[in-house]
N, C-alpha and C positions, 0 to 999 in steps of 0.2 A: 450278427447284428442284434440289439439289445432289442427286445419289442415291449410293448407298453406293456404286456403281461409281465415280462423280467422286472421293470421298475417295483410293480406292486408286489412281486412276489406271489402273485398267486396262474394256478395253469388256467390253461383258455378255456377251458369247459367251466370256467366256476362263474357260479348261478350272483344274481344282484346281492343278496345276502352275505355273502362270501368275499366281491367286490368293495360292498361297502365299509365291512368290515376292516380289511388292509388299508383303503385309504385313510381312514379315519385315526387308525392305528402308526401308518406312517406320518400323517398331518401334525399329529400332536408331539411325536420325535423327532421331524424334521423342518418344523415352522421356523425360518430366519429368526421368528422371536426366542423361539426355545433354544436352538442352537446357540445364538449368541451368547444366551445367557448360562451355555454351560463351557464358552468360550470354543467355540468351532463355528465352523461355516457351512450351512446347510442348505444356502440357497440355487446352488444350480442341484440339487439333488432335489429339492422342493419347488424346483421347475421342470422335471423329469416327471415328479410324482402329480404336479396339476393339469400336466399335458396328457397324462398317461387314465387319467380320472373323465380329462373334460372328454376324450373318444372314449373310452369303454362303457360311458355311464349314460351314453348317449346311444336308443339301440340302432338306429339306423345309421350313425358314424360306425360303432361296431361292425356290424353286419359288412360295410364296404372295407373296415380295417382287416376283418377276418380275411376277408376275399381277397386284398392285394397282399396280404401273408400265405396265403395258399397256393397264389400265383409264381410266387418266387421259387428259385431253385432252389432246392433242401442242399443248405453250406455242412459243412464236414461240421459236428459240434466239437464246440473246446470242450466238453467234457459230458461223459456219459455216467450221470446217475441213475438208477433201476431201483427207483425208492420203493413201489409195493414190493418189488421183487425180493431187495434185501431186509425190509423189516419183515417180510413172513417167514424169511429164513434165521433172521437175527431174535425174535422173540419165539421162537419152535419152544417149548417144553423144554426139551433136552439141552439143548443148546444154554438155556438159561440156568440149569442147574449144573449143567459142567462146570459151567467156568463164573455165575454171577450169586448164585444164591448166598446169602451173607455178608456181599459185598455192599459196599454204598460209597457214593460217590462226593468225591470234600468239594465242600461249598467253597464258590467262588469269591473270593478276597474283592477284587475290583468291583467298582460301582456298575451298578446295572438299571438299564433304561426302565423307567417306571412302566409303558406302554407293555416291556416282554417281560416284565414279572408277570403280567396278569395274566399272561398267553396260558394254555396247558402245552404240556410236554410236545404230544402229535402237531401243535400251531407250530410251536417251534421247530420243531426239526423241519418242515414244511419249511419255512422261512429261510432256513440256515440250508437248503437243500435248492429250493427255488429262484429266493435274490442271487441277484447278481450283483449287490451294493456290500460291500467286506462290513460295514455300520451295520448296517443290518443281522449280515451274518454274527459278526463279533456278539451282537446282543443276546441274539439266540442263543447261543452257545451258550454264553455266562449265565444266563437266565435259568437252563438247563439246569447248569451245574447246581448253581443255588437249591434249585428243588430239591436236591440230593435224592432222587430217585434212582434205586437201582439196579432196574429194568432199563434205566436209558444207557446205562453203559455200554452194551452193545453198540448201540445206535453212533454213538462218541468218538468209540471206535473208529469204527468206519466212516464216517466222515473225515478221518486224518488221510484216508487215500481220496476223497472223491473232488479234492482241486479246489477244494473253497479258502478263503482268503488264509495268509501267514500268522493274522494275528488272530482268526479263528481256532487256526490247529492249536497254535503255541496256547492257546486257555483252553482248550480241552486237554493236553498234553502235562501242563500244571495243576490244571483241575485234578485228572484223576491220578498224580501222581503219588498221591497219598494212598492210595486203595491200595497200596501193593499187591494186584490181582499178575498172578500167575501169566493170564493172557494179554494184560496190557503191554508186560514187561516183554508177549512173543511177538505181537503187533510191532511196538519200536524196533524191536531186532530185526524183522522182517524190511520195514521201511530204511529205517536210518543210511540205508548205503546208497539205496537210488532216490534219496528225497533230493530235490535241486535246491533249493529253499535253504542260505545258510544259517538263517535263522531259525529257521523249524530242527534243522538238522540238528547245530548246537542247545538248542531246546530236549532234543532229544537224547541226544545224549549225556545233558544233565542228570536227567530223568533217568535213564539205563546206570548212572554211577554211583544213584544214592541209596 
């Protein structure tokens, strides 16, 4: 079940600073007015995010939100990401000059949310790792690429395995498809047979023909 933390996208330990920051971030991307006016519908997702502000922002609604989440039976998760775990592993020295040093990463063609341009790299992958909204995730992602930084390839990487939205993967999968990195092209091989997704899948194997 989605908790007010997954709307905002940020984990339950993060301090009023960090709070207020995501909502204000998603407020200005997903206000009925802004959406409309980029021809989409934003408003049950901008009543997710004022529901999710009006208890966290409150601490004694908190404190009793925290406690009836604690109380619950821990459900099996739909999907397990080990974000410190894999960025200490994914940005190691070695690992970066195996397979990234030289590389950089082609900027993103599609429009990208003015709010995740302004993010840095670490906001973003936070976002694109934590939402549980594919808008959100999709932003991150392109946002990313745009920076052309290429230390986050790794990161890119691996999030094509960690279950985040189809049209996430499929812009990191077109994103880095220019880099012609050695490991991008073992990553799809690796995936492309058990991806379920047949659009990620035909994504991918675009990518693998050219």
């Amino acid at each position: 079940m989605k908790t007010h933390y997954d709307v905002l996208g940020i984990a339950p330990s993060a301090d009023v600073k960090e709070l207020k920051k995501a909502y204000r971030a998603l407020v200005k991307e997903f206000h009925p007015d802004v959406a409309k006016s980029k021809g989409k519908s934003g408003a049950k997702v901008f009543e997710e995010i004022t529901a999710a502000w009006t208890v966290l922002s409150d601490p004694d609604k908190r404190r009793d939100y925290d406690a009836s989440l604690a109380s619950r039976k821990p459900a099996a998760p739909r999907r397990a990401f080990p974000f410190r775990e894999f960025r200490s592993w994914l940005f190691s020295l070695s690992f970066v000059r195996a397979f990234f040093i030289g590389k950089k990463v082609a900027a993103a063609k599609p429009v990208i949310s003015s709010v995740a341009s302004q993010l840095s790299v670490d906001e973003l992958l936070k976002r694109a790792v934590y939402s549980p909204n594919p808008h959100v995730q999709l932003h991150s992602v392109r946002a990313i690429l745009a920076k052309n930084r290429k230390y986050a390839q790794p990161d890119l990487l691996r999030l094509l395995a960690s279950g985040i939205s189809e049209d996430a993967r499929i812009a990191i999968i077109e994103g880095l498809s220019g880099s012609r990195s050695a490991k991008f092209r073992q990553v799809l091989s690796d995936l492309v047979d058990v991806e379920r997704s047949l659009k990620v899948k035909q994504a991918m194997r675009k990518a693998l023909a050219a």
